[in-house]
N, C-alpha and C positions, 0 to 999 in steps of 0.2 A: 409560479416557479417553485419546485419541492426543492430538496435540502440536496438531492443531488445535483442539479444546477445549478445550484448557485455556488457551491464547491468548487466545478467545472471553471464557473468563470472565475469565480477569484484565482483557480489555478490558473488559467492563460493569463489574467491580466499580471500576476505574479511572474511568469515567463517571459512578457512582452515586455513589461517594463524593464527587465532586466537586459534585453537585449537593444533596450533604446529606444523603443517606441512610448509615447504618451498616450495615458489610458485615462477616458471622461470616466464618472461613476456611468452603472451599469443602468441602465431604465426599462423599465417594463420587459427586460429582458433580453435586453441588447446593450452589448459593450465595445465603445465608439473607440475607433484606435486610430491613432493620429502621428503622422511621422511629417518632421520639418515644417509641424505648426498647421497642417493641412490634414484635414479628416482622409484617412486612406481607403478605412470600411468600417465594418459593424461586424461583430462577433457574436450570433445568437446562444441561446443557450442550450437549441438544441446539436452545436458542435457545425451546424453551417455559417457562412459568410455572405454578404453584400455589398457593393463598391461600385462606384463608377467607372464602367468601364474604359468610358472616352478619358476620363483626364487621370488614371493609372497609364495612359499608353501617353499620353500628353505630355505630362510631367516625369516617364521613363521610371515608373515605379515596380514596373513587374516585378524585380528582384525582389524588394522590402514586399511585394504580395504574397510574395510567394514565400518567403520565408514566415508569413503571417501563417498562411496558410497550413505548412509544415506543423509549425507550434501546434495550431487548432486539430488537426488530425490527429497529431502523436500520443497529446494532451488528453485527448476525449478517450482515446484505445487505453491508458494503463490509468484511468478516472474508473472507465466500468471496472478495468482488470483488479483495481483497488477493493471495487464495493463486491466482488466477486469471491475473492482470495479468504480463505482461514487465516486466524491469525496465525502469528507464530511462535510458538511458546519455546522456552529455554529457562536455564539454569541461569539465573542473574540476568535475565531480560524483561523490564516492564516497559509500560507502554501501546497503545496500541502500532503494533509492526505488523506485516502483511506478508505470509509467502506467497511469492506469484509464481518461483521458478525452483525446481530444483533438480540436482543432478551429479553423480558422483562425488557424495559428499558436499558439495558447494550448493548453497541458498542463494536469491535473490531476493532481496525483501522491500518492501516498501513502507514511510512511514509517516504520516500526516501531522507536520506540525503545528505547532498551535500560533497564533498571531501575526497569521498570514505568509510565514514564511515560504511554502510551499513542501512537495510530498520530500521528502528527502528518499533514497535509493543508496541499499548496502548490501555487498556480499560478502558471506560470512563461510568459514569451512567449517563443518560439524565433528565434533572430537565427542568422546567419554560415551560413545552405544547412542550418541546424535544428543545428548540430554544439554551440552553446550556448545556454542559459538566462539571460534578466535579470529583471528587476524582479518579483522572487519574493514573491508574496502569503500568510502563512502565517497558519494557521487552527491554531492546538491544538489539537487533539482533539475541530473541530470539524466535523463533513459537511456537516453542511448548510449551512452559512455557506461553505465551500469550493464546493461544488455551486452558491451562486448568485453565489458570484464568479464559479465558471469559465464559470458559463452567460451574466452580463455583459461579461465581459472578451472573452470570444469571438465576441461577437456575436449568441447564441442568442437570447438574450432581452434586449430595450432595459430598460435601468434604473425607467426610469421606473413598466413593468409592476410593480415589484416593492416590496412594502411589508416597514419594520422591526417588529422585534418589538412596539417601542412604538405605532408607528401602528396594530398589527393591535390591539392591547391599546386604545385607543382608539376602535377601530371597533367592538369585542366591546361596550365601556361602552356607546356612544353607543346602542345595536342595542340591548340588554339594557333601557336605561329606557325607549327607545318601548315595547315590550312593558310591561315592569314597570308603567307609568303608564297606558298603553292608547292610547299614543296612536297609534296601528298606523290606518292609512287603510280597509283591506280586506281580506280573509283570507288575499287572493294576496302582500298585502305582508308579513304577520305569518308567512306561510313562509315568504317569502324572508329575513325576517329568522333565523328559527329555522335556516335551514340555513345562512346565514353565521355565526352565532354555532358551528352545529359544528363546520364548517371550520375555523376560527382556534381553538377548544380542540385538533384534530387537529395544526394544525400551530405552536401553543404553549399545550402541555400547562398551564403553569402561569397562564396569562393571565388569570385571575379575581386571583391573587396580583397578578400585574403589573399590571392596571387598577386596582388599588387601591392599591396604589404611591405611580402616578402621580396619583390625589386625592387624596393625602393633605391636601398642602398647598395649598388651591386659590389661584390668584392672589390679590389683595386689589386694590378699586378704589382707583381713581387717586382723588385730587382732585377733587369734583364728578362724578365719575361715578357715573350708577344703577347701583343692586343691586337685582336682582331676588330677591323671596326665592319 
């Protein structure tokens, strides 16, 4: 195993642990991940997976796979983007930091901390002919939340295009009961619904978790207001 994988995996295991999952040490180059005390799969080093298929579908883990899964993909794409990238030099900047992204004035940088914390992710505007950096937006070890800063900040994409976690968790719900209840207009609508519903498990793995979350407590009427039951 060279010195870029084994990076690799401390970065997922750094990732997974954080999102809940239990991580064995790494052996011969596989990193055993374990969710509710039960082995889920193995995380190899070279950014593939292994698991049993029968008792992920037994025990109804796809979700927790799949959000493994996620991790492992995202992880490995901005690991080579890391060993790829020049540094990035500034006025008052040490350290090794990494430009991956840039664009009207706005950086995206990346920055490998030391004792295992994981890459930490900042975007920075360029002032003074670009020679420094201000009002530094930083993302913990997060990409994707970094990637829709930089792509806001810089102008790529207007805000407004872009939904949070909780609104996508929202729109999965709302999408989920027309189906569940039938209340679906036409066949052409009841696809479109099923492929938005994919999309937001795609890009929040856990959002069956998180729309439920967020109903837990549902509002209570006011004073004289109808309830519909």
């Amino acid at each position: 195993m060279n010195d870029f994988q084994a990076k690799y995996l401390a970065e997922v295991s750094h990732r997974l642990q954080r999102e809940g999952f239990s991580i064995e040490p790494e052996h011969a180059g596989l990193l055993p991940v374990e969710k509710d005390s039960h082995r889920l799969c193995n995380v190899n080093m070279y950014g593939g997976m292994s698991y049993d298929a029968d008792f992920v579908q037994r025990n109804r883990q796809e979700d927790a796979l799949d959000q493994v899964r996620s991790i492992v993909v995202e992880t490995m794409a901005y690991m080579r983007q890391m060993t790829a990238a020049p540094p990035l030099l500034a006025d008052g900047l040490s350290g090794d930091y990494r430009l991956l992204a840039e664009f009207n004035h706005i950086v995206l940088a990346g920055h490998e901390r030391e004792g295992g914390y994981g890459i930490e992710f900042i975007t920075w505007e360029r002032i003074r002919d670009g020679t420094s950096l201000w009002q530094g937006h930083y993302c913990d070890n997060n990409y994707a939340a970094a990637k829709r800063d930089f792509a806001v900040r810089s102008g790529l994409i207007p805000s407004s295009l872009l939904f949070t976690r909780e609104q996508l968790a929202v729109i999965f719900d709302a999408a989920q009961n027309m189906t569940t209840l039938d209340l679906v207009s036409n066949p052409e609508q009841g696809k479109l619904l099923e492929e938005i519903m994919g999309q937001i498990e795609e890009a929040v793995p856990q959002v069956i978790d998180l729309a439920n979350e967020l109903t837990e407590s549902p509002r209570q009427p006011a004073p004289g207001e109808m309830q519909l039951y």
